[in-house]
N, C-alpha and C positions, 0 to 999 in steps of 0.2 A: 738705399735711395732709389735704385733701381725698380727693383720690386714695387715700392711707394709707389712712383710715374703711373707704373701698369697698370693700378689698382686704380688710379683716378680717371685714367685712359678710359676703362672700364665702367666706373661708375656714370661718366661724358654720356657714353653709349646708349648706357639704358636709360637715362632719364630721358634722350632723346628719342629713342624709343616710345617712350611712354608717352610723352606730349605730341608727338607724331600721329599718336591716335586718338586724339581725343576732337570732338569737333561739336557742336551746335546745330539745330535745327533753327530755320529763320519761318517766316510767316511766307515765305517764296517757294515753291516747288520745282525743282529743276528737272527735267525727263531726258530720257532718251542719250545720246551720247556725254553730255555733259555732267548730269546725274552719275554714269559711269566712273569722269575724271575726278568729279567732286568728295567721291566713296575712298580714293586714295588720297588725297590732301585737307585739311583743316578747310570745314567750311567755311564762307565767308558770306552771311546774307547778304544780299545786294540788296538796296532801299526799296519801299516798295513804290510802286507807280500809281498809289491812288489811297484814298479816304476815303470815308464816312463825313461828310461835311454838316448836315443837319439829320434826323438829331443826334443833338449834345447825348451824350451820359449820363444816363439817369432820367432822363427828361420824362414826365408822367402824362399818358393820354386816359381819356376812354375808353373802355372798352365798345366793341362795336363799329370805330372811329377805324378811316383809312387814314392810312398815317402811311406820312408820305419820307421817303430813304432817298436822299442823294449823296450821291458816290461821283468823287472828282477826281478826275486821273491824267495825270503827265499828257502834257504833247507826243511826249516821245513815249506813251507806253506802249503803243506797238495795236497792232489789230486785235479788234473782240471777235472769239470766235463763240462764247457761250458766255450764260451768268446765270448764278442758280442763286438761291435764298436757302436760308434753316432759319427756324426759329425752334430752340429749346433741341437742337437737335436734329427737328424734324424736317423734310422738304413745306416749302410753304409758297402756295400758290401767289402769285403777281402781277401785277402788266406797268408797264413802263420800258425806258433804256437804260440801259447804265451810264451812257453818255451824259442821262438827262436826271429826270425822277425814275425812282421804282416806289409801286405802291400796294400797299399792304395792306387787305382787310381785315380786322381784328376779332369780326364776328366771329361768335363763339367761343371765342378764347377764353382759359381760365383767366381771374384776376391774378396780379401778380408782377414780379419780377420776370422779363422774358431776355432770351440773350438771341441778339439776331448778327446770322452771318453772312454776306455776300462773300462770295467765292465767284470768282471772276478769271476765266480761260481765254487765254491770248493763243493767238497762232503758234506760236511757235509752243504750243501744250505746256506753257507753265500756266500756274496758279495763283493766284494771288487772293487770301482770303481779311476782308475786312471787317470788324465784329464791335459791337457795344451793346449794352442793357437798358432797356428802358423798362416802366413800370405801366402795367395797366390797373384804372381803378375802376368801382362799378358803374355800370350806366343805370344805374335805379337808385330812385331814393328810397330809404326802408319807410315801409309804413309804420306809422308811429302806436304804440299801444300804453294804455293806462290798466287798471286792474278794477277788480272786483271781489271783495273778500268770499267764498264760500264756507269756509270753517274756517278755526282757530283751534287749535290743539297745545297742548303744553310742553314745553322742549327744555331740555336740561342745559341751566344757566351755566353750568360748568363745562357745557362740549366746545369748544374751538373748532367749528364746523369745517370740515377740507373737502368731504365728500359725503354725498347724499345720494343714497340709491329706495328704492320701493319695490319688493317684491316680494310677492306670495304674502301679505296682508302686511309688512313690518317691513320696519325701514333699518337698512344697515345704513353707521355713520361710518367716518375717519374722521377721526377730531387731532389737530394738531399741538404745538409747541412742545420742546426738548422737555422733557421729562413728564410730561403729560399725555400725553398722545397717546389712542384707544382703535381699538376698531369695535365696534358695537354693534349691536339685533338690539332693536326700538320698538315695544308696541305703540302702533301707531297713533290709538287714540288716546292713550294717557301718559304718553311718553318716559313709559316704563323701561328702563336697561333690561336686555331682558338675560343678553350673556355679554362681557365684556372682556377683548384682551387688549393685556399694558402693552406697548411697544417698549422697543429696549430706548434707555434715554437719549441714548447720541442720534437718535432718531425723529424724525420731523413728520408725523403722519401728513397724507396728501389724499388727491383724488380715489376717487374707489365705483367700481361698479360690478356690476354680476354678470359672467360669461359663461354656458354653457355649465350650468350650476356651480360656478365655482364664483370665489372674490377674486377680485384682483386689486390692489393697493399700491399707491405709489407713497412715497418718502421725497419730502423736499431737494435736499442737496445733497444727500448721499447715494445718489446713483443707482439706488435698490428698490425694488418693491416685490411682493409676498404674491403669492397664490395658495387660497385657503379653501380647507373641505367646509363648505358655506352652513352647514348644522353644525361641527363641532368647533372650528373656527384652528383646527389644526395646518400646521403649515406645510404646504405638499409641494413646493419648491421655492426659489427664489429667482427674479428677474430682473436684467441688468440693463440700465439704458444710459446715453450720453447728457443728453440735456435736465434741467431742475425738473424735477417732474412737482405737475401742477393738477391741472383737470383729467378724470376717464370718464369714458362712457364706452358706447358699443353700437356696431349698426344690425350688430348681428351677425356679422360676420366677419370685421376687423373690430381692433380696440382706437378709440380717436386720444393721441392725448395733446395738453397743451402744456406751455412750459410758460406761462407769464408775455410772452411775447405773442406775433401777430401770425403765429404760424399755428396751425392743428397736426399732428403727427400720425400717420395710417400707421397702426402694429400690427404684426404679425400675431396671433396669441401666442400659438405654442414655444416662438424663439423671441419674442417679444423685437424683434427687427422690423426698421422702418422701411414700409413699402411704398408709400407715398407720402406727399406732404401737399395741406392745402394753404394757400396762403389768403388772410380774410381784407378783406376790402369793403369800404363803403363809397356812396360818392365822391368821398371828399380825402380818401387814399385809405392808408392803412387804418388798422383798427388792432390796437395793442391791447396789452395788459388780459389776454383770455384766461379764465381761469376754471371754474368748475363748469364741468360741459353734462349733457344728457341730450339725448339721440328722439326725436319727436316728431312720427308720422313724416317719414323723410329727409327733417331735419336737423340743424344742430343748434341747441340752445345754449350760450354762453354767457357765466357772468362777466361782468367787467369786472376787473380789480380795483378796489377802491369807488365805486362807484352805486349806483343804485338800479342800473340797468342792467339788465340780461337783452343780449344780441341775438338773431335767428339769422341762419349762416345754412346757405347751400352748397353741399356738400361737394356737387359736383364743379363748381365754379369757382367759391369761395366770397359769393356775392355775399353782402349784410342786406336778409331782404326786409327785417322789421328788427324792431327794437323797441323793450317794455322796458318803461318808469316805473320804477316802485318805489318813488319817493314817500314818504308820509306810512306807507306802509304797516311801520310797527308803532303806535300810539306810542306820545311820549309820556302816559305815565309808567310804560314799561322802560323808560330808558334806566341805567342803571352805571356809574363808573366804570365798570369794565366792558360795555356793551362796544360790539366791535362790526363789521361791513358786515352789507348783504353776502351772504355766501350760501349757495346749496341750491341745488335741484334736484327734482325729484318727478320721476312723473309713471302714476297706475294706469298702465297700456289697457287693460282690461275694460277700466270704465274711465277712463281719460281726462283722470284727475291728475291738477299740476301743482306741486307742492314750491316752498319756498320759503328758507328759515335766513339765517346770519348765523354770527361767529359771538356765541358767549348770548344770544336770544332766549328769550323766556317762554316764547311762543314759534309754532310753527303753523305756515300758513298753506289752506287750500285758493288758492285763487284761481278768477277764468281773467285771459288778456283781453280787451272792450277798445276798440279803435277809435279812436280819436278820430274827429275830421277836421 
């Protein structure tokens, strides 16, 4: 029994031990002597002495738009000796007091989700940082486009269109659904197969474009996609990414992809890792559902999912600066029961023809965009 006592004595010890060290970071920065005491006891954030009072969370401006930050703080929060801003991170210019307004110009800014923080130094050199997100959308309305048929070519009723590329006179596809899904070389004018590989079936063909003579291919929801020798269509590695993978293209020196939602993704080519991310916005906010992309004299052409429109999205911002109807587009004596969305772009840099078929279409089309007034 003896023994027993000691072993419990013992075991007392260490657990206290262990909880004696463990301790919490709060949103408060303590310095100097206190900081010190604080490193040997269980911290204990003290409240902090101020807010963010307008705006709310979330709350969505213009871009362009000074958007005005106040910050309310305790009677007793003690003297301001400094107050800086970040937005995304970065320092970001302002005028105002923190007593009062602080004001923010948003010019230049990407669109987007931004996360802004005031950091706020009291005399006595603590900290205190106050942080929320808000959303910026575009300050432009996209100009609007209609079309203009240039050719009509013939397109095989049986592709389930995911990707659409043109180069060097013939179009590579990605055609999807489980057990059907292809990657193909299309002569262009008589929309001839001209080599064809099956994908294995658990597989979802997707987006596709051509990089520095190779393919590159995405697969719906399984995380993978291919890099092929672009003449024999052999497979010279495989690439792995988190999100559904939906639309590729290239700007020529990253790969852009999209995943169904309102974000576009910078790749890396060689480790296929995301180096940036743009987020699309129109007037009137987000702009979802992006789906097969191609890269056009600077910018990026996107279809809608489910829809009849392809978006034009600048790259650098993530503004929506036009957007083409192509309603009516495919005659309805071509419609057919299995006939499915607009899907597919396509465009010959050379002589700067813009292609543009669907999913299960009989015809593939050269069209020019004709603006609307």
């Amino acid at each position: 029994m003896q023994t027993y006592g000691y072993f419990l004595l013992f075991i007392s010890f260490i657990s206290l031990s262990f909880m004696g060290g463990c301790s919490e970071t709060g949103e408060r920065r303590e310095t100097g002597e206190e900081s010190s005491r604080s490193s040997a006891a269980p911290a204990v954030s003290p409240p902090l002495s101020g807010r963010i009072v307008e705006p709310s969370q979330g709350d969505i401006f213009t871009r362009e738009e000074n958007i005005s930050i106040v910050v309310d703080l305790d009677d007793e929060a003690g003297e301001v000796a400094a107050v800086n801003m970040t937005v995304d991170g970065q320092d970001a210019v302002f005028s105002g007091d923190v007593l009062g307004t602080l004001i923010w110009d948003s010019s230049g800014q990407p669109v987007g989700s931004r996360q802004i923080r005031v950091i706020v130094v009291f005399g006595d050199e603590t900290t205190e940082t106050y942080s929320l997100r808000i959303e910026l959308k575009s300050d432009i309305v996209p100009v609007q486009y209609g079309f203009r048929i240039i050719n009509s070519y013939p397109h095989d009723i049986r592709a389930f269109t995911q990707g659409l590329v043109y180069d060097d006179g013939y179009f590579y596809e990605s055609t999807g659904k489980y057990g059907e899904s292809t990657l193909r070389k299309v002569r262009a004018e008589t929309g001839e197969v001209m080599r064809s590989l099956n994908l294995d079936r658990e597989l979802f063909g997707e987006g596709l474009c051509v990089f520095d003579g190779k393919l590159y291919q995405l697969t719906w929801q399984s995380g993978v996609g291919f890099v092929y020798d672009k003449e024999t269509f052999r497979v010279l590695r495989r690439i792995y990414y988190q999100t559904e993978g939906w639309g590729l293209t290239t700007d020529g020196t990253s790969l852009l992809k999209s995943d169904g939602s309102h974000n576009l993704y910078v790749m890396d080519p060689q480790y296929f890792s995301e180096t940036a991310r743009i987020e699309v916005y129109d007037n009137n906010g987000r702009v979802g559902n992006l789906n097969e992309l191609e890269f056009i004299d600077g910018l990026i052409y996107a279809n809608v999912f489910d829809t009849d429109h392809i978006v034009i999205i600048e790259p650098e911002t993530g503004r929506v600066t036009g957007r083409i109807d192509l309603n009516g587009l495919l005659d309805p004596r071509h419609h057919h029961p299995n006939l499915d969305v607009l899907h597919g772009i396509a465009y010959d840099r050379e002589n700067g023809r813009l292609f543009v078929t669907g999913k299960n279409w009989p015809r593939l089309f050269e069209i020019e965009k004709v603006r609307r007034s």
